[in-house]
C-alpha positions as CSV (number, residue, x, y, z in Angstrom):
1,X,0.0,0.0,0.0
2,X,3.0,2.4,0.9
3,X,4.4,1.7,-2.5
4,X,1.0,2.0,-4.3
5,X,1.2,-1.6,-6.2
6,X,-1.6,-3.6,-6.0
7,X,-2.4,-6.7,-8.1
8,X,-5.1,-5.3,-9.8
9,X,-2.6,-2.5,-11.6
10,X,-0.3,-6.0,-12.0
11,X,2.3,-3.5,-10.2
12,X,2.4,-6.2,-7.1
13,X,3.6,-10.0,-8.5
14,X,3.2,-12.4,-5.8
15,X,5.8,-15.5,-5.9
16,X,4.8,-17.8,-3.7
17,X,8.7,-19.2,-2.6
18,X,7.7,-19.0,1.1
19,X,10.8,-16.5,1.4
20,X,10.5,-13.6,3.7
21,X,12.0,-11.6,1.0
22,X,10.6,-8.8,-1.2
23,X,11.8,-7.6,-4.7
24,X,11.4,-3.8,-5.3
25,X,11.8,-2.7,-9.1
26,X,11.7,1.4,-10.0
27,X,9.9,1.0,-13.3
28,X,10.9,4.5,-14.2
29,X,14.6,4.4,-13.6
30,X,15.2,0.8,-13.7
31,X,16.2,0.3,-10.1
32,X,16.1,-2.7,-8.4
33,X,16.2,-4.2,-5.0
34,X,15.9,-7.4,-3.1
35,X,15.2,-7.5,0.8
36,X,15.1,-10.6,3.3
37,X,14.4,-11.3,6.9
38,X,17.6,-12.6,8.6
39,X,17.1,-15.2,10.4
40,X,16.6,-14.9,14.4
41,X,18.3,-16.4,17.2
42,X,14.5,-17.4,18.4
43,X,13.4,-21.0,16.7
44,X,10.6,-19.8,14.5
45,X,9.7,-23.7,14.7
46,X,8.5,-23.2,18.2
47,X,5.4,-21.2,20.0
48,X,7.0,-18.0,21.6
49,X,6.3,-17.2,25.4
50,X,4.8,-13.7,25.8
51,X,8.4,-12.4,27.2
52,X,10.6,-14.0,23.6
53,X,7.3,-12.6,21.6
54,X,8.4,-9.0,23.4
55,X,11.6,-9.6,23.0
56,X,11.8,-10.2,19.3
57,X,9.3,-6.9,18.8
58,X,11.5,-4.8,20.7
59,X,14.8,-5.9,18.5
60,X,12.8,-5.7,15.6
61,X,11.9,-1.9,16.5
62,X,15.5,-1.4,17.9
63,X,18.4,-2.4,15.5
64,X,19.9,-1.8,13.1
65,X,17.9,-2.6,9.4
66,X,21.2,-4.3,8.0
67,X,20.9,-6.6,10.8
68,X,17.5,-7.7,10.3
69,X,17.8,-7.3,6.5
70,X,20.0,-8.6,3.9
71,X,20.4,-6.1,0.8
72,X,20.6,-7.8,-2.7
73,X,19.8,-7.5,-6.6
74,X,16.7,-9.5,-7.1
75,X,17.4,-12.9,-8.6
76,X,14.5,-12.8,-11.4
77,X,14.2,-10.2,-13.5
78,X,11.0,-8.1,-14.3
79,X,8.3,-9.5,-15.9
80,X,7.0,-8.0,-19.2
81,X,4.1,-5.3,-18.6
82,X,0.9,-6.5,-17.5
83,X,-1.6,-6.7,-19.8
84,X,-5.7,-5.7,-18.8
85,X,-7.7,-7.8,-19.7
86,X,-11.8,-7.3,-19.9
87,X,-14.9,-8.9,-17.3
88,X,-16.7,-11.4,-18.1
89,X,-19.3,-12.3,-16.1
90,X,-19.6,-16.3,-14.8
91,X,-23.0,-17.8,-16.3
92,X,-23.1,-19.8,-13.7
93,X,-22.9,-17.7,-10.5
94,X,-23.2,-14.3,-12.4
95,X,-19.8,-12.7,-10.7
96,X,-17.8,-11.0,-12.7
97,X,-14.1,-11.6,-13.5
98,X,-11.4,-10.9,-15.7
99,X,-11.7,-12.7,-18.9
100,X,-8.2,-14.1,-18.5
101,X,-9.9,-16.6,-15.6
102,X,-13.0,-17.3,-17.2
103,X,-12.7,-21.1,-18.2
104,X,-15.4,-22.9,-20.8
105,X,-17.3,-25.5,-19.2
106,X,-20.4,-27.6,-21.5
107,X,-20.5,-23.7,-23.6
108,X,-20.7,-21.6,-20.6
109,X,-18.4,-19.5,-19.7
110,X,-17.3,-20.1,-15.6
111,X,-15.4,-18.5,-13.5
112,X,-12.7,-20.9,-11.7
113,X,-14.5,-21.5,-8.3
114,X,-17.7,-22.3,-10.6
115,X,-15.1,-24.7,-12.8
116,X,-15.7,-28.5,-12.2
117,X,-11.8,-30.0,-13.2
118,X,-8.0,-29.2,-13.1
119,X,-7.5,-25.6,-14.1
């Protein structure tokens, strides 16, 4: 929200690598920049006590961000510019949705919750 992507605009891409670690890309200038959570000396395995919980909020708050963060290039580069695509509306629960996720099912057109197979 800060940074004013969103996936709608296709100006947030979500890579599900279950990383804590962001990649920031200036589409006007062509900077880039990758950041990830260090690890901490707290198992995140385990369930915190209420005193570790407190303890890891206040270093959080506290230090220093190269020591919570690692700075990097991102490892992927951009992907070409998203394309907008028009809504269609499901004829089977009558939501709308872009056309790009509209599936044909028996000559209707479905949305993918509405879709009965692999899509």
């Amino acid at each position: 929200m800060l940074l004013g992507c969103s996936f709608g605009k296709g100006t947030l891409i979500y890579r599900d690598t279950g990383k804590k670690a962001y990649n920031f890309f200036n589409l006007k200038n062509g900077e880039k920049v990758r950041i990830s959570l260090k690890g901490f000396a707290i198992d995140y395995g385990k369930q915190l006590t209420k005193g570790e919980t407190q303890l890891k909020k206040e270093y959080i708050l506290k230090a220093p961000l190269d020591e919570i963060f690692d700075f990097s290039q991102p490892k992927f580069e951009l992907p070409e510019e998203s394309r907008t695509f028009g809504n269609i509306k499901c004829e089977i629960c009558g939501e709308t949705v872009p056309e790009d996720k509209i599936r044909l099912q028996d000559g209707k057109k479905v949305c993918l919750d509405c879709f009965k197979g692999k899509w």
